[in-house]
C-alpha positions as CSV (number, residue, x, y, z in Angstrom):
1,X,161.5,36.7,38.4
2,X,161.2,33.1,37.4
3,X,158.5,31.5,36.1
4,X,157.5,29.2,38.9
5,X,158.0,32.0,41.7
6,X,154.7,34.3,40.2
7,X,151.8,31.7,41.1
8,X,153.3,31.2,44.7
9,X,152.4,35.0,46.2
10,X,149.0,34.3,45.3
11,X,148.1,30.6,46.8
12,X,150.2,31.6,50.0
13,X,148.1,34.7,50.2
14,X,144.5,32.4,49.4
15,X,146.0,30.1,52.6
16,X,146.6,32.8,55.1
17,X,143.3,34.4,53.9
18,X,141.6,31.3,55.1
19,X,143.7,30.4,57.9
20,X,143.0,34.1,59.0
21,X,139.2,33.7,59.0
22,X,139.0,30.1,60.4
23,X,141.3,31.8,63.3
24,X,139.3,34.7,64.0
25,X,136.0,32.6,64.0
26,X,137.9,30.0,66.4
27,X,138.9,33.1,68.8
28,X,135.9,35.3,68.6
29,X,133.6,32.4,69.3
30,X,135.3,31.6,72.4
31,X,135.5,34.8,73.4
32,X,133.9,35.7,76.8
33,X,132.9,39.1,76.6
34,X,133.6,42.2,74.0
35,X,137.7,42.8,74.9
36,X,138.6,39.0,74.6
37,X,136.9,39.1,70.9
38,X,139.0,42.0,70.3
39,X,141.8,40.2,71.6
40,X,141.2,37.4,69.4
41,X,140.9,39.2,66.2
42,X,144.1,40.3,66.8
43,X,145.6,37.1,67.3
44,X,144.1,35.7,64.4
45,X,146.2,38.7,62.7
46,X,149.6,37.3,63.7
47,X,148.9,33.6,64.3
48,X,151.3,32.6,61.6
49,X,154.4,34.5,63.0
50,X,154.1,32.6,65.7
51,X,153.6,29.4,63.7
52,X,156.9,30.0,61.9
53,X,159.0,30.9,65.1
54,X,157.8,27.5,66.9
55,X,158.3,25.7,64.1
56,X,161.9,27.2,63.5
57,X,162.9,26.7,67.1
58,X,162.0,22.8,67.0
59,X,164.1,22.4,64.1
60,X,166.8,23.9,65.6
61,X,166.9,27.1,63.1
């Protein structure tokens, strides 16, 4: 393991933290009833897989 490869894990971890709360807030506030909060919890889960795959496809990836 290099040196500049420890610090990473932890910083990309903080960022999907965040970006994992700000979604679920985002979704569960515009939810509509119990089963669309639900629903948007779990999308705030895997919001970044689709993130990456989007952004792969555009680039031609």
């Amino acid at each position: 393991m290099s040196k500049d490869s420890r610090g990473s894990a932890p910083v990309a971890g903080a960022v999907y933290g965040l970006g994992l709360i700000g979604a679920a807030v985002y979704y569960i506030s515009a939810a509509a009833s119990f089963w669309t909060g639900v629903l948007g919890f779990l999308k705030a889960i895997v919001w970044p897989a689709f993130l990456v795959y989007e952004a792969m496809k555009n680039l031609g990836m």
